[in-house]
Structures are given as structure tokens and as C-alpha cells.
ROSE-214076 format. One record per residue (C-alpha): y, x, z; residue number from 1. Coordinates in pm, 1 decimal. Layout:
+----------+----------+----------+-----+
!       yy !       xx !       zz ! seq !
+----------+----------+----------+-----+
!        Y !        X !        Z ! NUM !
...
+----------+----------+----------+-----+
***
This chain:
+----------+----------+----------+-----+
!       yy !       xx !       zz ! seq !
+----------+----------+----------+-----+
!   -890.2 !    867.6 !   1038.1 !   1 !
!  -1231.3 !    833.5 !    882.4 !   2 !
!  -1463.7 !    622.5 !   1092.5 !   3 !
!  -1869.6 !    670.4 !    979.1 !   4 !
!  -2145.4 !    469.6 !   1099.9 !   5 !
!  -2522.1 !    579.7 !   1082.6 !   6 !
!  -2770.8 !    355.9 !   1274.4 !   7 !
!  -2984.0 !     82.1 !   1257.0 !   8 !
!  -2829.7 !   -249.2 !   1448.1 !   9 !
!  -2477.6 !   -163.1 !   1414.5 !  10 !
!  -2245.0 !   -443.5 !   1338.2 !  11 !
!  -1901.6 !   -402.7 !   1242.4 !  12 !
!  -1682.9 !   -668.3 !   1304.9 !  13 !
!  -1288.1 !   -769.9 !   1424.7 !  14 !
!  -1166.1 !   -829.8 !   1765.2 !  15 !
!   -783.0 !   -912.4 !   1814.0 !  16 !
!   -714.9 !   -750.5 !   1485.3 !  17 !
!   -892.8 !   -477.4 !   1574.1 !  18 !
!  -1221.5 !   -310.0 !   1415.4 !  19 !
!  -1519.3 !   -335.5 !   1631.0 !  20 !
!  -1813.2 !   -140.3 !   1650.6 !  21 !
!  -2112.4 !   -281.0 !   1831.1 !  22 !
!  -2489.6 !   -170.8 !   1925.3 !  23 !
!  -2652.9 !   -355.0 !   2191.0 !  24 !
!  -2393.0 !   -379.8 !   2499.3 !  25 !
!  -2185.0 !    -73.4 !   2363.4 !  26 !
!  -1882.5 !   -176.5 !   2209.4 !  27 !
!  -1574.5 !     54.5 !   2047.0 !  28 !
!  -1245.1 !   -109.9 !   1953.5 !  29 !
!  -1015.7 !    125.5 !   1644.6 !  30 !
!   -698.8 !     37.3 !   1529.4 !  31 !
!   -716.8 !    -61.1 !   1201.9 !  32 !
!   -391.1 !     74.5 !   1108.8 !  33 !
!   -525.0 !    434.1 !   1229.2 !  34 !
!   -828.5 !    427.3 !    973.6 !  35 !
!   -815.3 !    493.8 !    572.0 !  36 !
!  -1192.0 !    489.0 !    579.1 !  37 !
!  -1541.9 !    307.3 !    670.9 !  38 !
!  -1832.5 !    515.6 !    545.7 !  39 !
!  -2158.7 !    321.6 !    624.8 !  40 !
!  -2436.2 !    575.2 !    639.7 !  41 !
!  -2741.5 !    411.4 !    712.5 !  42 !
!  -2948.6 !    134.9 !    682.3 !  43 !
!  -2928.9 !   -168.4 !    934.4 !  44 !
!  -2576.5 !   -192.7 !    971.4 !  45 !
!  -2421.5 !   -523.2 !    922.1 !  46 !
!  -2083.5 !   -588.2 !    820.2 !  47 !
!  -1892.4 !   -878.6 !    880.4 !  48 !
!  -1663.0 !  -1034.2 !    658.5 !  49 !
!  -1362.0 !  -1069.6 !    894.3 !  50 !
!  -1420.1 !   -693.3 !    850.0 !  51 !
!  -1396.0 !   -682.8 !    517.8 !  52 !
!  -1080.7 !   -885.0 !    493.1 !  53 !
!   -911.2 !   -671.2 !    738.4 !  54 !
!  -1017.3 !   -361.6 !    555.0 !  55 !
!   -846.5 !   -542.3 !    254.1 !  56 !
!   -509.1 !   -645.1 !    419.0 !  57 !
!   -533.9 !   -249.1 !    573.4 !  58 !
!   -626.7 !    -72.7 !    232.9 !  59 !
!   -908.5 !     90.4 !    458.3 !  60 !
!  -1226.8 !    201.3 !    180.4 !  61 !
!  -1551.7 !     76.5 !    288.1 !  62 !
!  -1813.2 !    303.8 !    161.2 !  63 !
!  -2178.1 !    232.7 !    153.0 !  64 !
!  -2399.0 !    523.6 !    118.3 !  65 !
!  -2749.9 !    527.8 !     27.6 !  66 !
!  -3026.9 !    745.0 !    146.3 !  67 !
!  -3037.4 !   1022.1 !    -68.6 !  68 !
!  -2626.1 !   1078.6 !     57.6 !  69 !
!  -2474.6 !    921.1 !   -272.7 !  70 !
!  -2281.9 !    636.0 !   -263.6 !  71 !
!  -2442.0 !    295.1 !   -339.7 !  72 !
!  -2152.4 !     85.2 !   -341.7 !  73 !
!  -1820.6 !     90.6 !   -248.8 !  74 !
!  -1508.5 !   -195.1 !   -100.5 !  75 !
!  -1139.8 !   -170.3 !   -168.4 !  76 !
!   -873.5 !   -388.3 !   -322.4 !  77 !
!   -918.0 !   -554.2 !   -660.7 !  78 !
!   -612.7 !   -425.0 !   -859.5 !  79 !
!   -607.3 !    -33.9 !   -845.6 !  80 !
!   -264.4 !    120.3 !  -1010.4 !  81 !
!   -332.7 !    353.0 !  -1303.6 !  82 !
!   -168.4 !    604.1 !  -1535.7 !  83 !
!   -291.6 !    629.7 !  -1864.2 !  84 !
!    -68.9 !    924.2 !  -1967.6 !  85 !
!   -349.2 !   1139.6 !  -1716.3 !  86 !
!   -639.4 !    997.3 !  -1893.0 !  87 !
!   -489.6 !   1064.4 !  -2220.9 !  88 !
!   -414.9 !   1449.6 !  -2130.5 !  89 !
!   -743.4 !   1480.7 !  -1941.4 !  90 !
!   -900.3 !   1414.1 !  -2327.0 !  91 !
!   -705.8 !   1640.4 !  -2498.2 !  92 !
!   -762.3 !   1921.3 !  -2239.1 !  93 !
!  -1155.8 !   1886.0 !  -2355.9 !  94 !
!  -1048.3 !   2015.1 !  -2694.4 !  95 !
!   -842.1 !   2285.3 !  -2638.3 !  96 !
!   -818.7 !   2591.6 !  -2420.7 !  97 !
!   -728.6 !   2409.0 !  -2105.4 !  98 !
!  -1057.2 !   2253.9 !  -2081.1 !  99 !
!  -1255.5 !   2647.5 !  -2062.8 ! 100 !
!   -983.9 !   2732.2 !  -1831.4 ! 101 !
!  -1104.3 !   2467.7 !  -1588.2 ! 102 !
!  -1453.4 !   2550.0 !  -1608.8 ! 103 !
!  -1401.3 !   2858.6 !  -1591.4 ! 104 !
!  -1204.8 !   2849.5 !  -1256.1 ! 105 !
!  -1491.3 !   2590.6 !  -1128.9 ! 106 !
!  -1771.8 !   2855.4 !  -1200.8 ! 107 !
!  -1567.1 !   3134.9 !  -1041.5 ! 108 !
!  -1498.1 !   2901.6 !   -718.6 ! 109 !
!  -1901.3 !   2861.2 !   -697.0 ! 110 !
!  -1960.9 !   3191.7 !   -764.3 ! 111 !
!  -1700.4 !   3346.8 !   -502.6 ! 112 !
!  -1799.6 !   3128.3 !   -242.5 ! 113 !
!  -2154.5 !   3266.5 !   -267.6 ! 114 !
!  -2105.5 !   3590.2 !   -280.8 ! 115 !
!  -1851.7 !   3543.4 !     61.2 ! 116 !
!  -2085.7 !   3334.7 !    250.9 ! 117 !
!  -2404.4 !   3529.6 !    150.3 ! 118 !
!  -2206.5 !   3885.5 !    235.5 ! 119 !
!  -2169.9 !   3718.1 !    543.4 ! 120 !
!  -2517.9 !   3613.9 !    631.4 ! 121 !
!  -2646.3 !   3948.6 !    561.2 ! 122 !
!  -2372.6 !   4106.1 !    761.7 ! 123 !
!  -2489.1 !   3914.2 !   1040.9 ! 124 !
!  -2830.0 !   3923.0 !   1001.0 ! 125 !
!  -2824.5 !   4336.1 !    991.2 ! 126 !
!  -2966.1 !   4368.1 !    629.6 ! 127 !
!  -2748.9 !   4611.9 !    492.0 ! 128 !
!  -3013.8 !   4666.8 !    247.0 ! 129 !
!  -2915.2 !   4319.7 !    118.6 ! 130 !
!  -2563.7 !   4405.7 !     41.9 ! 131 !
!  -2604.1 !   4520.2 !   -297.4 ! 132 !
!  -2699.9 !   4153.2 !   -418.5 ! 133 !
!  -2387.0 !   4060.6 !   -264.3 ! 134 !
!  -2219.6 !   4271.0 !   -487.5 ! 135 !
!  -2425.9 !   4182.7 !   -802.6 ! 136 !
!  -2335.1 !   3820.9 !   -799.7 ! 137 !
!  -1930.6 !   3952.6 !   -761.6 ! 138 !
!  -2021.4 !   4119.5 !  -1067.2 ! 139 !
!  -2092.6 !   3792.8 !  -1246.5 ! 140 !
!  -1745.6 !   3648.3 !  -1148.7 ! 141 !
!  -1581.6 !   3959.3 !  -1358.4 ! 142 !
!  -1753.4 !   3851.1 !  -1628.5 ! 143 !
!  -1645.7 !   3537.0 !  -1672.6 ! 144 !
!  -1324.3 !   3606.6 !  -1841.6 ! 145 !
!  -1539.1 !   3719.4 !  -2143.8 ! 146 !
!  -1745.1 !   3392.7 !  -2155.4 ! 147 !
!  -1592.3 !   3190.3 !  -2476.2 ! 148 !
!  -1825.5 !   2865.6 !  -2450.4 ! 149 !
!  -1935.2 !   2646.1 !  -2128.6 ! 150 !
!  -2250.6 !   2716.7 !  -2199.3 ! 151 !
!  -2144.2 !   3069.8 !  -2163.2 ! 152 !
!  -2018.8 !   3000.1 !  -1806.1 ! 153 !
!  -2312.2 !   2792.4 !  -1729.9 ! 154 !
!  -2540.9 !   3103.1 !  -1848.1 ! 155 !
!  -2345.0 !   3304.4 !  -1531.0 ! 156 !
!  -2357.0 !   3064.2 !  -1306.9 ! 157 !
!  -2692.2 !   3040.7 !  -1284.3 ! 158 !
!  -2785.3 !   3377.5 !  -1313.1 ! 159 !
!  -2543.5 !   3412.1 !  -1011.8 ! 160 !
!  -2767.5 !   3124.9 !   -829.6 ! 161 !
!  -3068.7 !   3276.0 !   -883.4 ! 162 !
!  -2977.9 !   3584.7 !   -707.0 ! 163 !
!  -2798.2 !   3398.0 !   -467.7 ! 164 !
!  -3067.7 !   3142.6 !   -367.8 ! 165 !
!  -3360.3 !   3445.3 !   -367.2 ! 166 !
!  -3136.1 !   3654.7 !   -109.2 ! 167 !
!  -3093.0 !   3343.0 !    145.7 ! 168 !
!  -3510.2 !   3266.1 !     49.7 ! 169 !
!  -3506.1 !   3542.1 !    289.0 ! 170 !
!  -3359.2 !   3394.7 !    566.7 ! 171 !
!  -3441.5 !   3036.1 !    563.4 ! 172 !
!  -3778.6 !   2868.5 !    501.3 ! 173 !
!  -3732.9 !   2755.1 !    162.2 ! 174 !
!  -3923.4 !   2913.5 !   -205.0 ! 175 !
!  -3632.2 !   2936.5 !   -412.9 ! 176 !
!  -3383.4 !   2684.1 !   -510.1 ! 177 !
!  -3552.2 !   2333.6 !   -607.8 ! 178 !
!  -3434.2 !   2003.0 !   -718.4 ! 179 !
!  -3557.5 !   1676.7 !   -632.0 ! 180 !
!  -3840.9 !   1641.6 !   -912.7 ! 181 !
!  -3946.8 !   2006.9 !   -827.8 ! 182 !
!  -4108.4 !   1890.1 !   -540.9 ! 183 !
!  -3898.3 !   2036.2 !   -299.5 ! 184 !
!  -3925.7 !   2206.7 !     54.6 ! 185 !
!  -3757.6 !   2057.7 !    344.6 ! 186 !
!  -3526.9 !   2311.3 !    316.5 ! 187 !
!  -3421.5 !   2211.6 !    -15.5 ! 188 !
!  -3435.3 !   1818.7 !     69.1 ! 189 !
!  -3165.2 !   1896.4 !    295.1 ! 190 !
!  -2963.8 !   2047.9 !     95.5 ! 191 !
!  -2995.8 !   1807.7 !   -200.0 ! 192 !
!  -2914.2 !   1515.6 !     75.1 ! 193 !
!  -2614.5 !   1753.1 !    108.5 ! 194 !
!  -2444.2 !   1785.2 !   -205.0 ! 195 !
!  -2529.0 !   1430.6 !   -255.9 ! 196 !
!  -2304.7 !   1359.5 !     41.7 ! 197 !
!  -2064.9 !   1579.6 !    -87.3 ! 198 !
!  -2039.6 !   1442.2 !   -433.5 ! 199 !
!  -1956.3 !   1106.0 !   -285.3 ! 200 !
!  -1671.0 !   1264.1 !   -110.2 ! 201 !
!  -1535.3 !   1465.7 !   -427.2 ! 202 !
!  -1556.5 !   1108.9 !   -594.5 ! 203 !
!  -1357.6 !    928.2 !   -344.6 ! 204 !
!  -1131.8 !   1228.2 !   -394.9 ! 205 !
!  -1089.5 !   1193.3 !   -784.0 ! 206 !
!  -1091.7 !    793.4 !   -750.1 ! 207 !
!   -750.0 !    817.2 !   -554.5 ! 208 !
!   -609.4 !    948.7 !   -889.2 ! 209 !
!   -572.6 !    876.4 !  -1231.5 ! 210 !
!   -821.9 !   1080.8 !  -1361.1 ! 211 !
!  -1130.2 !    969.6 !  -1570.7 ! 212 !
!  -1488.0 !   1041.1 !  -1308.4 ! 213 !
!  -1708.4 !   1105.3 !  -1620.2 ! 214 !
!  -1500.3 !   1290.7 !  -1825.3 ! 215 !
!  -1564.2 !   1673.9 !  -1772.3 ! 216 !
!  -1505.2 !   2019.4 !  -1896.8 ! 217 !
!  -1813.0 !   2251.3 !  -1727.2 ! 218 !
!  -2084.9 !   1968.5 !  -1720.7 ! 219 !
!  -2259.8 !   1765.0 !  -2001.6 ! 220 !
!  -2092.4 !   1395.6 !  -1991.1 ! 221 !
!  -2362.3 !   1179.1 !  -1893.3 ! 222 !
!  -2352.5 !    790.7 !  -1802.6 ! 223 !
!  -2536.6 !    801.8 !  -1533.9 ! 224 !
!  -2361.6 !   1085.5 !  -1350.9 ! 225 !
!  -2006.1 !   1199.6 !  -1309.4 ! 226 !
!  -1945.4 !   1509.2 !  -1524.2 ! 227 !
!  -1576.2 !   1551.7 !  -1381.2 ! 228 !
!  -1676.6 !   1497.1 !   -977.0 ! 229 !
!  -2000.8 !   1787.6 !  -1027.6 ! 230 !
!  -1677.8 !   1968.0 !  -1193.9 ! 231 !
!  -1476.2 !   1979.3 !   -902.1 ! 232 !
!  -1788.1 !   1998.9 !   -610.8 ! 233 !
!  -1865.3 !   2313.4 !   -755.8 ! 234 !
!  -1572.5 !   2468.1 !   -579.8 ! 235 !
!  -1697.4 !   2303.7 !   -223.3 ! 236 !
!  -2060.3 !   2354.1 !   -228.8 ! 237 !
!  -2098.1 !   2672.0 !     19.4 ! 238 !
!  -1767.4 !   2541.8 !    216.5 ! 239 !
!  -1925.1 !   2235.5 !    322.1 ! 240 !
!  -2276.1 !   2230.2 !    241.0 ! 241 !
!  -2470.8 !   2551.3 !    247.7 ! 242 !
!  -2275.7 !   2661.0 !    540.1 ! 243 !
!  -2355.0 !   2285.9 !    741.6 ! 244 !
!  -2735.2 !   2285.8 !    668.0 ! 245 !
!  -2799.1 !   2663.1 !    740.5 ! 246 !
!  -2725.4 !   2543.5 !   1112.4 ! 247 !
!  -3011.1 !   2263.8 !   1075.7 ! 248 !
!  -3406.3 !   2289.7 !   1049.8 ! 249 !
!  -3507.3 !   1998.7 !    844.4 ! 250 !
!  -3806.0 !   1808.6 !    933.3 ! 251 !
!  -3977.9 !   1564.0 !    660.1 ! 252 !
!  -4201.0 !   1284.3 !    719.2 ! 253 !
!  -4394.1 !   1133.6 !    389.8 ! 254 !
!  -4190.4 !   1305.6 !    166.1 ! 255 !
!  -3838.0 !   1231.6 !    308.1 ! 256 !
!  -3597.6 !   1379.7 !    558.8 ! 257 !
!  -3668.1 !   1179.2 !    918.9 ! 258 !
!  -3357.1 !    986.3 !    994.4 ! 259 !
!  -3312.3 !   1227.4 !   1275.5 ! 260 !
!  -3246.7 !   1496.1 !   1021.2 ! 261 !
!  -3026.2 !   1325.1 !    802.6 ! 262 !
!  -2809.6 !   1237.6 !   1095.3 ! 263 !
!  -2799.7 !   1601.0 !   1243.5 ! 264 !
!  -2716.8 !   1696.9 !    831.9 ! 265 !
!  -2453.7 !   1435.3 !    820.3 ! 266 !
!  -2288.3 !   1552.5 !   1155.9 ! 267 !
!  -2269.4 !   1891.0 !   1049.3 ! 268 !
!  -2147.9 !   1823.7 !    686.2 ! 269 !
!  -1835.6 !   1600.6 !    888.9 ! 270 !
!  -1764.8 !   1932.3 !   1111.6 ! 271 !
!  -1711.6 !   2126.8 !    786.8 ! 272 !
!  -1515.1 !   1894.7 !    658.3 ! 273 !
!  -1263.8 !   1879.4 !    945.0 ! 274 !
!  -1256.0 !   2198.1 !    972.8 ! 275 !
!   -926.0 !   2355.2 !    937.0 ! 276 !
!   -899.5 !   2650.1 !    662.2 ! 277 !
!   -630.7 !   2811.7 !    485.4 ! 278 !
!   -603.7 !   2771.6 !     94.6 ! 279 !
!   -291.3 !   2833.7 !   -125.7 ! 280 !
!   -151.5 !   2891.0 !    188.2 ! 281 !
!   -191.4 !   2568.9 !    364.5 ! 282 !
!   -388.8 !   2535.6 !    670.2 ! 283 !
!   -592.6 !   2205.6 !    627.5 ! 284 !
!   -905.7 !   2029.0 !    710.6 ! 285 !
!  -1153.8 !   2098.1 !    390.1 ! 286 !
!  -1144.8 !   1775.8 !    318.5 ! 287 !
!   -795.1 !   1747.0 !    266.5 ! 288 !
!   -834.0 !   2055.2 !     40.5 ! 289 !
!  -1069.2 !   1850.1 !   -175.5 ! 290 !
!   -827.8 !   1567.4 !   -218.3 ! 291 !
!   -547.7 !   1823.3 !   -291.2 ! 292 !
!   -780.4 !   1989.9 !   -553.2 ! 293 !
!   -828.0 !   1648.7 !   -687.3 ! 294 !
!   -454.1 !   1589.1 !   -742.8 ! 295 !
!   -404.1 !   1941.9 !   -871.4 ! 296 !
!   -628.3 !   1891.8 !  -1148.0 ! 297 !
!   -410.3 !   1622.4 !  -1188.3 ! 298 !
!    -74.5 !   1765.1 !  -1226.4 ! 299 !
!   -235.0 !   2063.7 !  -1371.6 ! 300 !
!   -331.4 !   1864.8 !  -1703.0 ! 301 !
!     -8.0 !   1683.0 !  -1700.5 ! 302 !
!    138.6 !   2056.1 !  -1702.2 ! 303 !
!    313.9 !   2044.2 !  -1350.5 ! 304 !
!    108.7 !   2260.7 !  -1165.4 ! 305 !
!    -73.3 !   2571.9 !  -1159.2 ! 306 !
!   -468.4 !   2550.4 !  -1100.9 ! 307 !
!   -697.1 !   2745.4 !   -912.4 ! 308 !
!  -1047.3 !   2746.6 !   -774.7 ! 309 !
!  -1095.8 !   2690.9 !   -421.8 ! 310 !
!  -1280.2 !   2984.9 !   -235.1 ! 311 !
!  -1310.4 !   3041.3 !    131.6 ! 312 !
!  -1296.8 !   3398.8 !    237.8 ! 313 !
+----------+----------+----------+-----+
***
């Protein structure tokens, strides 16, 4: 089980080999042996380091998250087991025709899942006179077979998003799709607090296997940000995020989300993730889909698996 704490005065601590959670005169006893991992979402939570050692001798991962939803810092064991043979392939694959496979099947995962979850919305909603954007950005996924660059598929994408982001405009109080230096709407906070969240969860994902974080095949490689883990998140975006904070209404306070709302954002992102979909005909909590697409990335460069893009229908 995954165990997350948000608030400020929580201390985590051990109690006859047990994890304990305390606030005040509240106090929750877990079995350490029934968690895999500690996500720390908030500030004001203490740890202890009988914790820590437990987590250790448990191989529980202690994740610290900081407040724009990214991860900040992060506690397992020191020696991690590795397979260079991945690594090596995973290099190659950037080179040849594997690597515009991939990005191709990442763009038509985003892509698919937009035009399913926007179809939706407008269904719902009663704007048939919506529909035909709907249909526009399935359009762009046909298309993609023809792109012969990234920058091709990139060029789609966001001409997808565009049309995408100006449909749901018209249903939620945002003006367009913004990014953090854009000055953004609450609306658009949230979900950049969102994906943030979500890319720390793709990057536990891809940190469980052998493959290389920064090394991608749709995004630019940059230092600074993990070309392989935007990748992959691609696929999970309207899954878990777009379809979690459509269900809040954001509130900022002096430029940032009130704690309030990134606790109600962080609720609803963990109810996506446990919830229980079918994909390549397995019927799994998402986030268990995003570790499996992790590890069939994997095998798929290693040439032991077929790939293909996530899309909930």
C-alpha cells in the first residue's frame, strides 16, 4: 500500500515495529510490511529517524514532495541493482526507427485520451454542437503515421492541444492553456500542480527499472528535467489529471493554490490513480498501469515486448 501524508504537525515515527502516524492526540499504527511507499506531501511533517531505518530494513520509498507537486527529495536503500544492457539499447533506440516509434505512440496516447475525455464532456454537457472538435483532434491522431521527425509529432500534438484546451475553455473558468510563467489562472495552477504530481509518480515508475530518466525520444533532453518521464506522462495526463481537477474549483491566495486546494487536488489525483481500468486487457488500478508501461518500455527496447500507448476509452 501507498501511505501519503499532507499536513502541517504530522510526525511519523515507529511503535513496536510498526509505522506511526501522529497529529495532536490522533494516532494510526500501519504495518510496515503492508507499505512499499511514504509520500510526504506537505510542509510541517517531521520524520523520525527510527522511521527512516525501518523504511530501510522494509525497502518502503520515502518520498518528499514539494509544493508545486514535484518531488524534492527522495529515501531508499543505498545500492540500487542495475542493467546496463537497457541503458545501452535505450541509446541506440534514439538513433534508429525505434526511437519515432515511441514518440509516436506517446503523442497518439495524449492525443486519444483527449479526444475520449473531451467527447465525453461535451456529451454530457449537451453541446452537440461541440462534437465536431472532438472529431478534429481524432483527425490529428491519423496523421501521425505520416510525421517523419519529432518535431513533426510535436507540431500535432499541439495543434491537437490547442483545440483541445479551447473546447474545455468552455466549460471551466480558465483562458486557454497556460504554463507557470504565463501567469496562469487558477484553473491552470491546478492543473500544473497536477501533472507535477503526476510526473513524480511516472518517475518513481521509470526509477524501479533500468532505464535512463533523462534520456528521451519525443522531448528535448534537458538537465534539469526528465525527457524520458514527460515521455511516458504523456500517455496519463487526461487519465489522472484532467479528469481529477475538472471535479475541483481551485481557489488561489497571493499567487498560489491555498493548501486547501492542493489537498482536495491531491485527493482526487490518488482516486484516479486507484482506480481500476482495463488496458491490454488487464483490469488494474492506473497506477499500476503506469508502472507496467514503465517496464514495457523496458522489454520493448530490449525487443521482448510489443509497445503501445495507453488510452482510456
Amino acid at each position: 500500500m501507498k501511505v501519503v501524508v499532507n499536513g502541517y504537525g504530522v510526525y511519523v515515527g515507529t511503535k513496536n515495529r510498526m509505522i506511526s502516524i501522529r497529529k495532536e492526540c490522533e494516532e494510526r499504527l500501519i504495518s510496515a510490511g503492508n507499505v512499499r511507499q511514504v509520500v510526504v506531501a506537505s510542509s510541517g511533517v517531521s520524520l523520525s529517524s527510527s522511521f527512516l531505518r525501518l523504511a530501510s530494513e522494509n525497502n518502503i520509498d520515502v518520498v518528499i514532495l514539494n509544493s508545486s507537486g514535484s518531488i524534492a527529495g527522495r529515501f531508499y536503500p543505498a545500492i540500487k541493482k542495475a542493467n546496463v544492457v537497457v541503458r545501452k539499447e535505450q541509446y541506440r533506440a534514439q538513433a534508429d526507427d525505434r526511437g519515432l516509434f515511441l514518440a509516436r505512440c506517446f503523442v497518439r496516447g495524449k492525443i486519444m485520451n483527449q479526444y475520449y475525455l473531451l467527447k465525453s464532456i461535451v456529451k454530457n454537457r449537451k453541446r452537440r454542437d461541440l462534437i465536431r472538435f472532438c472529431y478534429e483532434i481524432k483527425e490529428r491522431a491519423g496523421k501521425l503515421e505520416k510525421c517523419s521527425s519529432q518535431q513533426e509529432l510535436i507540431q500535432e500534438e499541439a495543434k491537437a492541444a490547442e483545440t483541445y484546451w479551447n473546447v474545455v475553455s468552455e466549460f471551466y473558468k480558465m483562458d486557454g492553456r497556460k504554463k507557470r510563467y504565463d501567469n496562469p489562472d487558477p484553473f491552470n495552477m491546478a492543473l500544473n500542480y497536477g501533472y507535477s504530481v503526476l510526473m513524480s509518480y511516472v518517475m518513481l515508475a521509470v526509477d524501479v527499472t533500468n532505464l535512463d530518466p533523462f534520456a528521451g525520444f519525443l522531448h528535448t533532453e534537458n538537465p534539469r528535467r526528465p525527457a524520458l518521464v514527460v515521455d511516458l506522462m504523456e500517455e496519463f495526463r487526461q487519465p489522472v489529471v484532467d479528469r481529477a481537477v475538472f471535479k475541483v474549483s481551485p481557489v488561489e491566495k497571493d499567487g498560489l493554490l491555498t493548501r486547501e486546494t492542493r489537498g482536495e487536488i491531491l485527493a482526487e489525483i490518488s482516486k484516479r490513480l486507484e482506480t481500476k481500468v482495463t488496458f491490454n486487457g488487464r483490469k488494474l488500478p492506473i497506477e499500476y498501469h503506469i508502472y507496467l508501461q514503465a517496464r514495457r518500455l523496458e522489454r520493448f527496447l530490449l525487443g521482448k515486448e510489443a509497445y503501445s500507448p495507453f488510452i482510456l476509452r
